[in-house]
N, C-alpha and C positions, 0 to 999 in steps of 0.2 A: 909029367913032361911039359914047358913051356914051348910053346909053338910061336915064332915071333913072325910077325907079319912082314912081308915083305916090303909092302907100302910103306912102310912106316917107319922113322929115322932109324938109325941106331943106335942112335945115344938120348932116348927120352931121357929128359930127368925124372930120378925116382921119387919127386915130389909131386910130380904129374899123374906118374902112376897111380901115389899114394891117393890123389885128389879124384881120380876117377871110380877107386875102389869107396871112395869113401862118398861120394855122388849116386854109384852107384846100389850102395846100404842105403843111402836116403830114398830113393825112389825104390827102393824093398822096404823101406821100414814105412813109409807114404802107402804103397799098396797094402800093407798089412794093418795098416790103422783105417782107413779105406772100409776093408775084408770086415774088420771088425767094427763097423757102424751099422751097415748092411747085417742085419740077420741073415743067416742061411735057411734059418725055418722061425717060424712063429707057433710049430705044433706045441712045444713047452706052455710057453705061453697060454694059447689056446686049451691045454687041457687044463692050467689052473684058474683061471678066471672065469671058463665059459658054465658051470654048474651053478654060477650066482646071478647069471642071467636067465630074464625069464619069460614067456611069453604072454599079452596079454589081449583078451578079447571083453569088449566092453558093451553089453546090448543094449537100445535105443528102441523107444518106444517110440518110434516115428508116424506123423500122418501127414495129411497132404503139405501141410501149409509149415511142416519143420524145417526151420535151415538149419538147423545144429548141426551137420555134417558138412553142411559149404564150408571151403575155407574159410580158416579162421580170421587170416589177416586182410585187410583191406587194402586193397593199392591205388592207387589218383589211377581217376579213368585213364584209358589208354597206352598206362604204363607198361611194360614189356611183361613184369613181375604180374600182372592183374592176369593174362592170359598163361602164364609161362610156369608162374612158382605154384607147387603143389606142396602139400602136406604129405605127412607117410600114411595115410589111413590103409585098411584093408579094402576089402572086398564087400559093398555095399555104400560105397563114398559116395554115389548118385542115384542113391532110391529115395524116389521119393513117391514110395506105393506106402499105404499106410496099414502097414506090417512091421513088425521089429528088425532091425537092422544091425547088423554091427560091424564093430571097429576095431580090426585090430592093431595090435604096436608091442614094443618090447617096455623092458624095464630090467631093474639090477638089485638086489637084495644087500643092504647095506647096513643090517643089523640080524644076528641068526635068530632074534625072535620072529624074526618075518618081515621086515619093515622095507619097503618096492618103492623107489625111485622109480616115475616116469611123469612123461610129459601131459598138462591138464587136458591139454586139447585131444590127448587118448580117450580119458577117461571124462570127458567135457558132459554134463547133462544123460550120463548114463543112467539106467535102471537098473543095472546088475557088472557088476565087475566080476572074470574068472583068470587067475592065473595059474598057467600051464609050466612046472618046475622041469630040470634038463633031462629029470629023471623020469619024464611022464607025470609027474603024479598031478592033480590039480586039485587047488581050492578057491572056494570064494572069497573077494579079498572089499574087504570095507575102504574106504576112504577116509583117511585121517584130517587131509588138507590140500588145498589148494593153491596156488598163488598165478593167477593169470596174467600176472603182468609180467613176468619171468617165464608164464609156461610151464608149471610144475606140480609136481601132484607126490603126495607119498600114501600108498597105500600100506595096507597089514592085513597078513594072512593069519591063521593058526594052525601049522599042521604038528604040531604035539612033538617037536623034538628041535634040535638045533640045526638050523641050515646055514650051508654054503654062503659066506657075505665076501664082498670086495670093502677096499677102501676107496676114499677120494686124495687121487692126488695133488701138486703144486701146478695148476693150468698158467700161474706165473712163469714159469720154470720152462715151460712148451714153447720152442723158438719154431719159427718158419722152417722147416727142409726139419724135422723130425720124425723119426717115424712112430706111428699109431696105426694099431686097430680095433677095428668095429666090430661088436657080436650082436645081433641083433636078430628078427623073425620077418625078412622080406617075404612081400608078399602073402605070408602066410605059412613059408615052405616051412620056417621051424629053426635052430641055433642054424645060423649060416656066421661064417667068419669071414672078414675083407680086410686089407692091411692097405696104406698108403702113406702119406706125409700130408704136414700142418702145408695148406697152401698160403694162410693169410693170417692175419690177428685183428681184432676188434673188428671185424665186420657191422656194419649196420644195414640190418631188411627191413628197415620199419614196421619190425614186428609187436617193437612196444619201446614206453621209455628208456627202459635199460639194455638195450640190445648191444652188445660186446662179444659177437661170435667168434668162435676157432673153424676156419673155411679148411675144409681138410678134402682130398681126393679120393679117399677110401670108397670105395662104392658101397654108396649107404640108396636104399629106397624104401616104395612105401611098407609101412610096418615093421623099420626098423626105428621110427618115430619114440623118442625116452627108450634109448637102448645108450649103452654105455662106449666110450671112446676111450679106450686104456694107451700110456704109455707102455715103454718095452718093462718097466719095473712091477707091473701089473695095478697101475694107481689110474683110478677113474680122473681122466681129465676133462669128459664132456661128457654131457648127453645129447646126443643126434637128434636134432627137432627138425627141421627142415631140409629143402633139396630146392635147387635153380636148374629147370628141367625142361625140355620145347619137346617132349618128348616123352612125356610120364615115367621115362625109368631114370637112371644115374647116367649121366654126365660129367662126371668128376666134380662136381660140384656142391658141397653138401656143407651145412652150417652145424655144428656142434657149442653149445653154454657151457661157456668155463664153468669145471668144477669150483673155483674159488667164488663165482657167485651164487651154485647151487646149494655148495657146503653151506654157508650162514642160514639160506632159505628155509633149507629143507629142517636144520638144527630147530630153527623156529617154531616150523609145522608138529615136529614130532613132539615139542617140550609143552605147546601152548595149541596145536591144532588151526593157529592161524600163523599171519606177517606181519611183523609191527617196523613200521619205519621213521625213520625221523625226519620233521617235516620244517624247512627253510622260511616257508612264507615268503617267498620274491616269486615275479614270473623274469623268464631268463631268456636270452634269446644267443644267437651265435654275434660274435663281433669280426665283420666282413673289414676287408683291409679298408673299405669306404668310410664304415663308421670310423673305424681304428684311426685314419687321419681323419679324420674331423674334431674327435674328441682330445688327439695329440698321445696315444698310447702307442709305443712300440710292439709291435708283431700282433697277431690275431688268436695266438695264447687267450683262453680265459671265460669265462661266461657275463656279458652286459645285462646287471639288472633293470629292466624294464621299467617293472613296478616292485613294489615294497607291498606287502600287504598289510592294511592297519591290526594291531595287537596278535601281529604272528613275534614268534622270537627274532626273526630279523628286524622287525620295528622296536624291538626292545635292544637290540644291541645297539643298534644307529648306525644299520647298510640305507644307505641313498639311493635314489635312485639313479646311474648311470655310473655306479658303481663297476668295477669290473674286477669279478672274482679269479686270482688265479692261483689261490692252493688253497688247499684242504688239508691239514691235520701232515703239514709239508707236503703232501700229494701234489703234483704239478696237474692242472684243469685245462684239459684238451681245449675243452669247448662245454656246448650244455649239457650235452649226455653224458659225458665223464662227471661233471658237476652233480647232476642227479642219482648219477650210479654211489657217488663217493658221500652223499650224504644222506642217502637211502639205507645203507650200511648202518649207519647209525642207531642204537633205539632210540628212543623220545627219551629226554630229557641226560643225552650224552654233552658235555662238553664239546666243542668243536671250536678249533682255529683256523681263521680265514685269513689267507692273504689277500691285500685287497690293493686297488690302484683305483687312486681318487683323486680328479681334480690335479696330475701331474706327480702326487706324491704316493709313496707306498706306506699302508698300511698293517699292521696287524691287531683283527677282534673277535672277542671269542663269541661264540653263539652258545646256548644250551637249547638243544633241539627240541621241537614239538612233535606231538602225535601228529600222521598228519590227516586232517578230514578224508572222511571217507566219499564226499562229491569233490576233493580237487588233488590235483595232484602238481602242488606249485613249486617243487622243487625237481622236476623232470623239464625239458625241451619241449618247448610250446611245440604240439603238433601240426597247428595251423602256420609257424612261420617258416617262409621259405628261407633258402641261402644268401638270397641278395636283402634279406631286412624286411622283405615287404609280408605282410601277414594275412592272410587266407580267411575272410569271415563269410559261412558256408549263411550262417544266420542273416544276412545283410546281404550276404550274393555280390561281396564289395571285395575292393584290396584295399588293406588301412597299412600306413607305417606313421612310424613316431615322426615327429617335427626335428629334423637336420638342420646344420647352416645351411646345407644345401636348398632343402625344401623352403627354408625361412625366404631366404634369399631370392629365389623362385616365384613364391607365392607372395611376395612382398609382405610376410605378416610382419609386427611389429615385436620387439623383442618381451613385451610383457602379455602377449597374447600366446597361450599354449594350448593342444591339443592332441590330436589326431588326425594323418589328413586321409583322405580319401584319394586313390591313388587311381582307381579303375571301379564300376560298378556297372555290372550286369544291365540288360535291358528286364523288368519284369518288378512286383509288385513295388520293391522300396525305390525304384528310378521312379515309378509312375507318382509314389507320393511325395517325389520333389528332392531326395536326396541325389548328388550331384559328385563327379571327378572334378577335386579339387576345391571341397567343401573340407574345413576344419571342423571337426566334431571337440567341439570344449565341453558339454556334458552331457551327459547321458541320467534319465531320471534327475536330475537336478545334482546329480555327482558330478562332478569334478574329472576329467580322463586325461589320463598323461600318455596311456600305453594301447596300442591294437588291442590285446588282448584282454582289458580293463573293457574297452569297447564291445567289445563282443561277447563277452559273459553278463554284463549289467544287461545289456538287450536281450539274452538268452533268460537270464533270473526272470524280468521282467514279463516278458511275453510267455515264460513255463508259469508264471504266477495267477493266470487268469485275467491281466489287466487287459484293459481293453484296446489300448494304445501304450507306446512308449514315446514319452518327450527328450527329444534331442535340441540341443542346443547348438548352432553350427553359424561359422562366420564364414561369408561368401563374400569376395573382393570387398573385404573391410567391414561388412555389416554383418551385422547379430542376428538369427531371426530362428524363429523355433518351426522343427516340425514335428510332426505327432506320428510315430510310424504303428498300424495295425498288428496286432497278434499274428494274421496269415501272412508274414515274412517269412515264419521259419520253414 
């Protein structure tokens, strides 16, 4: 029976009608695609993934004078993160009675011979590693590898038959407002499961040079640290390494490592036991729209090389210095840390093309990448340089930045005079032995300095070397004059 409202004409057109019945499918077939984003349950889920998770306790032989349990990361005094951001550890994060301690955390089985995914700072300077299966059972599990500058570790157990494994999925793939969850061992209590969505992408905590978080709101806490982050497909897209907490437990707030940068890591650890990267030879800094008009470059796209290091492979290709890197192997280059991330990938001795912006025109040259030493790390984001250019030397208790139109200009130097200038410096040993704000540092040790950071390392080599002094070369309103700075600067 049609019931016709009284309100309402009586002669709608039945093309009106037509359009409302067919509005009204829309917003049925809108709620029903809706319905089906939203899971109704994550138990499926939850019963295939969670047997490959694992729990892990790692004992420490601690005495008075151990910090291996303090946080791992370091934050500028004062910073919110110094007093705020924790680790996931267990129970025993603040003993420091000199008895054995330990640390627990989770991890993921990502090969049924045994082979455990988790975070280094779990299993950091342990004496004994035990991992606890879904099934009860436990064994002791060695350490295969490490990699600290990602955070990661891969251990291997032996329990004499085939186990439960996950895979890693596409953390490319993971957009904002997805849903994921977490299995992990908070606290201690054992598999506990949490589900939420991706809050963020590429996060940076300054936890190291390659930091490219997935900020997700799953409540994750401590001892869910190297525990896995799955999509609804059941594909590992992180592992849970940290929390942003005023409060020691979850806050919605929790960082998870794309699997796309663990997968290569971990491949490594398991194939060779170590991480081999491929090494640029530039120090690189971010390009602030300040520089970006001074040098005449559109947008602040891209990595500024500083310096060039003598007979790395960037000196062999012929990168400049004031180069400005912005792809990679067609990769588009955020900035430094995307730069570092994207040619860290690399093994030593990969082919690489760089697109490059020099002197007004665009570039392309290819690099074939180096091992890179094991005391530097120059194809990462100088960790001493700030956002505005200027650069942080802890050694010198100074601020240095590179020589600008702006600074030239300023300091009236003349255009065939280059250095370093000294922008700010501390009251305490090197002010006392005559180095000065708004001194040009032209050479260090009788080298030559183009870059902050050029400045800061030669006086670090220098004064770790046993000398007795280091000679500094510095022009002060137009005149040359040397000073000699003592070993106790640092």
């Amino acid at each position: 029976m049609t019931t016709i409202n009284p309100l309402a004409p009586r002669h709608t057109p039945l093309r009106r009608t037509g359009a409302a019945l067919t509005f009204g499918l829309l917003l049925l077939w809108s709620g029903l695609a809706q319905a089906a984003l939203a899971p109704d349950s994550f138990s499926g889920l939850a019963k295939k993934v969670s047997p490959a998770v694992v729990w892990i306790a790692s004992t420490h032989e601690q005495t008075q004078q151990d910090t291996s349990m303090e946080m791992p990361f370091k934050f500028p005094e004062g910073s919110p993160f110094e007093e705020f951001f924790r680790r996931f550890r267990g129970p025993g994060d603040h003993n420091t009675q000199p008895k054995p301690s330990q640390a627990l955390g989770s991890g993921f089985i990502i090969d049924p011979a045994g082979y455990i995914v988790t975070n280094n700072h779990v299993i950091d300077n342990a004496a004994s590693v035990q991992v606890k299966l879904d099934d009860d059972s436990e064994y002791k599990a060695i350490v295969i590898g490490t990699d600290p500058l990602t955070d990661l570790a891969l251990l291997k157990i032996e329990a004499g038959r085939k186990l439960p494994a996950v895979s890693f999925g596409d953390s490319d793939k993971a957009e904002v407002g997805d849903w994921v969850m977490a299995v992990g061992n908070p606290f201690g209590l054992g598999g506990t499961v949490t589900a939420g969505i991706i809050s963020a992408r590429g996060r940076n905590i300054d936890a190291g040079p390659y930091d490219d978080f997935l900020q997700v709101d799953a409540s994750i806490n401590k001892g869910n640290s190297g525990g896995p982050l799955f999509n609804l497909e059941g594909g590992v897209i992180g592992v849970n390494t940290a929390i942003f907490s005023p409060n020691g437990g979850s806050v919605g707030i929790g960082f998870a490592i794309p699997s796309n940068l663990v997968a290569p890591v971990i491949a490594q650890i398991q194939e060779t036991g170590q991480v081999e990267r491929g090494w640029l030879g530039v120090q690189i800094q971010e390009l602030t729209r300040d520089i970006a008009g001074a040098i005449g470059v559109e947008g602040t796209d891209g990595a500024l090389v500083s310096e060039v290091i003598p007979d790395s492979p960037a000196t062999k290709a012929g990168l400049k210095q004031g180069d400005v890197i912005r792809k990679v192997n067609g990769e588009t280059v955020d900035g430094p840390r995307d730069l570092a991330r994207l040619i860290a990938r690399q093994p030593a001795g990969s082919a690489v093309e760089l697109e490059l912006w020099r002197e007004g025109n665009s570039l392309s040259v290819k690099v074939v990448t180096g091992e890179m030493p094991a005391r530097q790390r120059l194809a990462a984001a100088d960790s001493g340089m700030q956002s505005n250019g200027v650069f942080r030397s802890e050694t010198l208790g100074a601020d240095l930045a590179a020589v600008t139109p702006e600074l030239r200009a300023e300091l009236q130097l003349p255009e065939s005079v280059d250095g370093v200038v000294v922008t700010d410096i501390d009251p305490g040993p090197v002010f006392d032995q005559g180095l000065r704000a708004g001194d040009l540092i032209r050479q260090v040790a009788h080298e030559k300095v183009t870059s902050p950071a050029q400045v800061d390392r030669l006086v670090r080599d220098a004064t770790s070397g046993g000398k007795q002094a280091v000679l500094l070369l510095v022009n002060r309103h137009g005149r040359n004059l040397f000073l000699g700075l003592k070993p106790g600067i640092a």
